[in-house]
N, C-alpha and C positions, 0 to 999 in steps of 0.2 A: 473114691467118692461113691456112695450109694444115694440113688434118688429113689425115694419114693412115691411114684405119682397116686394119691390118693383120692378118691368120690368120697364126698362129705355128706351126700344123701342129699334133705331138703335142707340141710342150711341149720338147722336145731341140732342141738347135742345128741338130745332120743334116736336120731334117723342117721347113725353113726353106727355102720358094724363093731363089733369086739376089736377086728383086726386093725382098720380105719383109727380108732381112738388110740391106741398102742402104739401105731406108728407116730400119731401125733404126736403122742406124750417121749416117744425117744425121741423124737429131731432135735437136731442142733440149730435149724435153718428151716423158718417156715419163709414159704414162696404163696403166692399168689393175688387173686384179686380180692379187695377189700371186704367184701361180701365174707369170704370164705373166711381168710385173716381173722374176720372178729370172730366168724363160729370158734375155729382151733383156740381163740383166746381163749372163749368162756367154758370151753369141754376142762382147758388146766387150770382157768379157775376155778371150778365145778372141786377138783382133787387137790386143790391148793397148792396148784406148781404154780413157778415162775414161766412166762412162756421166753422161751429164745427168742433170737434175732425175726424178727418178721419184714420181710421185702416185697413191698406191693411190686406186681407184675402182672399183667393181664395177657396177653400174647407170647405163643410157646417165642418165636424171635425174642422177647424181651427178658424172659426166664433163662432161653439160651445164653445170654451177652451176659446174664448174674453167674450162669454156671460157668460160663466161659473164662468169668473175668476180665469182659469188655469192657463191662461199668465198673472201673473200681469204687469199690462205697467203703469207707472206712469204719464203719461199723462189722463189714468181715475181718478186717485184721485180726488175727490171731484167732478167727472161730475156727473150733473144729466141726471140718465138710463132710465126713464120714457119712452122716447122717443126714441128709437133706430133703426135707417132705413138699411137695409141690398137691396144694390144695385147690381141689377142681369141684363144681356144683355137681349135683346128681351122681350120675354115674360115669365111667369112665370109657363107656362105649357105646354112651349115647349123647350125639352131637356135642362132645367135651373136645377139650385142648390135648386130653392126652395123645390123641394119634397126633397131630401136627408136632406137640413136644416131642415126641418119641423121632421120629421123621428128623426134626429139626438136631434133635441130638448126635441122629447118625452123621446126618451130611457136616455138620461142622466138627467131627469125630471126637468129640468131647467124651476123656475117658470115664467113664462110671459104669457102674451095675443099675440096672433100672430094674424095680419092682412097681408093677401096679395094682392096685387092691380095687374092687368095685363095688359103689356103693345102690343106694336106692336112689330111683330115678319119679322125674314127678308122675309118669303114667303108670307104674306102678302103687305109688302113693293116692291118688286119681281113681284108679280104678280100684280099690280097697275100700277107699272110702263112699265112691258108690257102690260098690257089691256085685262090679260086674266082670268079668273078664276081657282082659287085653290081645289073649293070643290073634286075632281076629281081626285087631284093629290096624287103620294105618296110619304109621307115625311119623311125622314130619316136620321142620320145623322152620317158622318165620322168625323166628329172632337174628336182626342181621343179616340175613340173606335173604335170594330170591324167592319165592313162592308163590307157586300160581295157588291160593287158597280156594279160589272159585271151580279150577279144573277138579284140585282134590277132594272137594266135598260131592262132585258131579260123578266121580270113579271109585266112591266109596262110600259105603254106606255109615263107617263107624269110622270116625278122625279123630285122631289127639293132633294138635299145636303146640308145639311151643311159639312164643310169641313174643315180640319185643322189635323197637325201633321204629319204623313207619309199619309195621303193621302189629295192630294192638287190638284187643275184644272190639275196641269201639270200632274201627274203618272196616274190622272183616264182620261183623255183625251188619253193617250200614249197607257192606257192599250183596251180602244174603237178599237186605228187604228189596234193593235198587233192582236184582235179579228176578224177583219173584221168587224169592225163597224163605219167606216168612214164617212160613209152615214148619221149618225144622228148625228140630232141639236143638237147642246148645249150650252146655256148661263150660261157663265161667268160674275157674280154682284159683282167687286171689292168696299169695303167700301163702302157699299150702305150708303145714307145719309150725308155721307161727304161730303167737296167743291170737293174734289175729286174722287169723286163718277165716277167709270168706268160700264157699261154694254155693254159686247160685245154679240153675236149671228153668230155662223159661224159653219158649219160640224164639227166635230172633226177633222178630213183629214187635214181643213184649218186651225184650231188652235194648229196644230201638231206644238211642239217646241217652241210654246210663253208661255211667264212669265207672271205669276200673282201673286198679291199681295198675302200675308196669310190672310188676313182677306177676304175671299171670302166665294160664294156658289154659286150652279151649279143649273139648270133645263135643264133636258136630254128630251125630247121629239121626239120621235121617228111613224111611222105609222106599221102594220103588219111587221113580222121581216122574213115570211114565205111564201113562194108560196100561191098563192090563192088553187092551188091545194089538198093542204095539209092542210089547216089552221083548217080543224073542227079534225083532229087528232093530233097535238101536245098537248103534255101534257097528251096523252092517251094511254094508254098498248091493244097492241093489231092491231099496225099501218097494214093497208092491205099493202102487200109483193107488189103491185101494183103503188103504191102509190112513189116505192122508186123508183131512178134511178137508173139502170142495167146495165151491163156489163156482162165480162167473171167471173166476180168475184162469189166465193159462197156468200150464201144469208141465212140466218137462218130464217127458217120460220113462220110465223106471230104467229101460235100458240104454238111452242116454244120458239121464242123470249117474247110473253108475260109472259108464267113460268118463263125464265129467269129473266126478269128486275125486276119481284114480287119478286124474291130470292135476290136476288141482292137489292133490294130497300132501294138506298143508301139516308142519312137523310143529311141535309144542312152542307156543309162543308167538307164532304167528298170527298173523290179519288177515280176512280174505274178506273180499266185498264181494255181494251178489247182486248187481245190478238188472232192474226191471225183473225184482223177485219172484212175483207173480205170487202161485200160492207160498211161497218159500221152499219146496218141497227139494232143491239144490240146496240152498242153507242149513234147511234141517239135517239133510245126510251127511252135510259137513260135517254141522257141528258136533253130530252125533257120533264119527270117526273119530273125531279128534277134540277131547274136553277142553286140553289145554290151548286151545286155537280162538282166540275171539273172533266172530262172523256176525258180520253187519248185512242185512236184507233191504236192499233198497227201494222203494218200491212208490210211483207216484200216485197210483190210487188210494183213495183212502181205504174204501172196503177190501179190497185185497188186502191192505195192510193189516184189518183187524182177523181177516186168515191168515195171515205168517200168526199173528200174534197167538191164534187157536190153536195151530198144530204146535208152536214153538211151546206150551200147556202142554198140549195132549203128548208128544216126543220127551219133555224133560229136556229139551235144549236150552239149559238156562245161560250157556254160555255164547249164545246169537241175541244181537239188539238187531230192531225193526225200525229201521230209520226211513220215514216221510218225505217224498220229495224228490225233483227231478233231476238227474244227474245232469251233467256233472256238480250243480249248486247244493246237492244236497250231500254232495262228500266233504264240502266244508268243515274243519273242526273235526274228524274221522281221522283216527291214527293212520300213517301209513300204509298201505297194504302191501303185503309178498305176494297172494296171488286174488286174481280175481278173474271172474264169472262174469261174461254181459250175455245176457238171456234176453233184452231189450233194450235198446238205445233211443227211440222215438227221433228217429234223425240226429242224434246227437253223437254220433258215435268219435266223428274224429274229435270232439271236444273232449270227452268221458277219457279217451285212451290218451291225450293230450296232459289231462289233469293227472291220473295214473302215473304216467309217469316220471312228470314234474315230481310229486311227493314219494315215488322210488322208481328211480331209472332201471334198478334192476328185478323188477316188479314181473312176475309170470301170469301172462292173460293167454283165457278162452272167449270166443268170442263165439257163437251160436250165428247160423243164419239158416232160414226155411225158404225163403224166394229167393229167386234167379238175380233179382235187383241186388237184394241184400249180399248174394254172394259177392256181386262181381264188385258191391262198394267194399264189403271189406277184403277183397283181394287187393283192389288200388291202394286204399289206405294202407295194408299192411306194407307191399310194396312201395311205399313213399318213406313208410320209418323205416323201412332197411335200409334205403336208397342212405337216408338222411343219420343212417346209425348209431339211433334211437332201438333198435331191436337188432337180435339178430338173424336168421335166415326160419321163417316161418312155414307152417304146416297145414295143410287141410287135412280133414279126415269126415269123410261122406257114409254114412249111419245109417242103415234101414232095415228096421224090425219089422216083422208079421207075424202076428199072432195067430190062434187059432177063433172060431165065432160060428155055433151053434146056427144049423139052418136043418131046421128039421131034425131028422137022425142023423145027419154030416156035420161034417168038422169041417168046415169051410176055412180057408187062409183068407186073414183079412191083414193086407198092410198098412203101415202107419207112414204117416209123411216123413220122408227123406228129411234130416238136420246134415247139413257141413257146421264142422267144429274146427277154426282154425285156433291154433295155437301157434305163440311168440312170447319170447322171452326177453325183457330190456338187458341192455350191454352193459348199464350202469353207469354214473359219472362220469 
């Protein structure tokens, strides 16, 4: 038995290689999902053949148990298998069923020859039709799987999407404006290839609330997300305390905010809260390590809060929210966190660390303290969730930089106030 896994391009007979259409026109046995099925129909109605046997199947598992002859269907009696074409969307090495088919054929040792032909794929169709080139671009896809669409449009300038299931032009458009990302382009490619083939191109702003087809895909193209001022330190530990915009607000200084986000160094997908944010200027560096990381800035002042919101502008952190309000009540409603930052507790601390890690017991906190009080309540406290094994065996770590500071023609050494940074790690459920 010969399979041939074939890319049908866009789904139209035109966006069908030479080779592609050949294979179709010899099978004994078309495979696939419905979509694809009618294109191969109408390519042999197009030359006046009959089509053969056609077997809806949409997962390489379900194609495997037609090849296998798990599912007996009586419609294969007496066909000849020689010939068997498994029709797949776009291309065959981009996000298609052919590697899982191919995979699934080894391990159930199912004897056949496999040939795969590749066809055109929609970011090449996409990008032709805008007139731009792809080599540059990054290509991802939300159809049916996970995707942080928010991280990738943050770590890339030039995005293609595929798109489908819970995330559609509409929710990742919606989720752009919620962001503060208004301002970038993005084209929407309804059925590319069809008579009714749509390409729009408009801000997100301006495609706020329009409908699109499900069979779509997006290119997000965006310029610098960042002040020029800033632009050689995002993504970098260590940002000068300069650099941020100021206020009355406290300020955690550049060389322990770098300890901190190192400790902290949250991995793709995770939560970090920064409690008693101050100017944000720990969130920001978070965020700015790590796109795919959502960081919430906690903060009870108001005017502090409309400085997170300035630098989280001026940084391009659009993946940090500035969340209002006193801990622990203002983590209400806040996804879980993996790790988090308390840079100020206002007395509240065994409450904050209490709530933590009620919503994840195996939650990784730093906790900041600069007085003598402060140390010695969160040594007892930390001490009580070990006791209580809630944590397990925690860490102090005592911080003191000195800088240099112009006095005359001398370089005078000026120190900064001593930070203890303890850190603890919950045990989990």
């Amino acid at each position: 038995m010969n399979v041939t896994i074939v890319g049908i391009g866009m789904g139209m007979p035109d966006s069908l290689t030479v080779q592609a259409a050949d294979a179709i026109c010899e099978a004994t046995v078309l495979i696939g999902a419905k979509r694809m099925l009618d294109s191969a129909v109408d390519i042999l109605a197009d030359i006046g053949q009959e089509p053969p046997i056609c077997i809806k199947a949409i997962s390489a598992t379900q194609i495997a148990a037609v090849l296998a002859d798990e599912v007996p269907d009586d419609r294969l009696k007496g066909v000849d298998m020689r010939q068997v074409c498994v029709v797949c969307s776009g291309d065959t090495g981009f996000y298609s069923l052919a590697t899982s088919l191919i995979a699934k054929l080894e391990e159930l040792q199912i004897p056949c020859g496999v040939t795969v032909l590749p066809g055109l794929t929609t970011v090449q169709v996409l990008a032709s039709r805008l007139g731009r080139s792809w080599q540059n671009c990054k290509l991802a896809s939300a159809h049916g799987r996970d995707c942080d669409a928010l991280g990738l449009v943050l770590e890339n300038e030039d995005l293609f999407l595929l798109t489908g299931g819970d995330q559609t032009p509409m929710t990742i458009i919606s989720l752009l404006n919620e962001v503060g990302l208004g301002d970038v382009e993005v084209t929407v490619a309804e059925r590319l290839s069809y008579p009714d083939e749509t390409i729009t191109t408009a801000t997100a702003a301006e495609l706020a609330g329009r409908e699109f087809n499900s069979l779509a895909s997006m290119w997000i193209r965006h310029g610098q997300l960042c002040d020029d001022a800033v632009k050689g330190y995002v993504g970098f530990s260590g940002i000068p305390d300069d650099c941020f915009i100021r206020g009355d607000a406290p300020m955690t200084k550049a060389e322990v905010r770098g300890f901190i986000t190192s400790r902290l160094h949250p991995a793709a997908g995770e939560v970090v809260y920064d409690i008693g944010a101050g100017t944000g200027s720990t969130s920001i560096e978070t965020a700015s390590l790590q796109h795919f990381a959502r960081v919430y800035a906690i903060e009870k002042e108001e005017a502090a809060c409309a400085l997170i919101e300035q630098n989280r502008m001026h940084f391009g952190a659009y993946n940090l929210s500035v969340v209002p309000g006193r801990a622990p009540d203002a983590l209400d409603g806040l996804p879980a966190p993996d790790a988090v930052f308390v840079g100020g507790s206002t007395g509240n601390l065994e409450q904050i660390l209490d709530a933590v890690l009620e919503a994840n017991p195996a939650a990784r906190i730093l906790v900041s303290a600069v007085t003598m009080e402060t140390v010695a309540q969160t040594s007892s406290l930390l001490t009580s969730l070990e006791q209580a094994k809630r944590i397990g065996s925690f860490s102090a770590t005592q911080l003191a930089a000195t800088r240099t500071k112009m006095l005359g023609h001398y370089h005078m050494l000026r120190p900064e106030s001593p930070v203890f940074i303890f850190e603890a790690t919950g045990i989990g459920a």
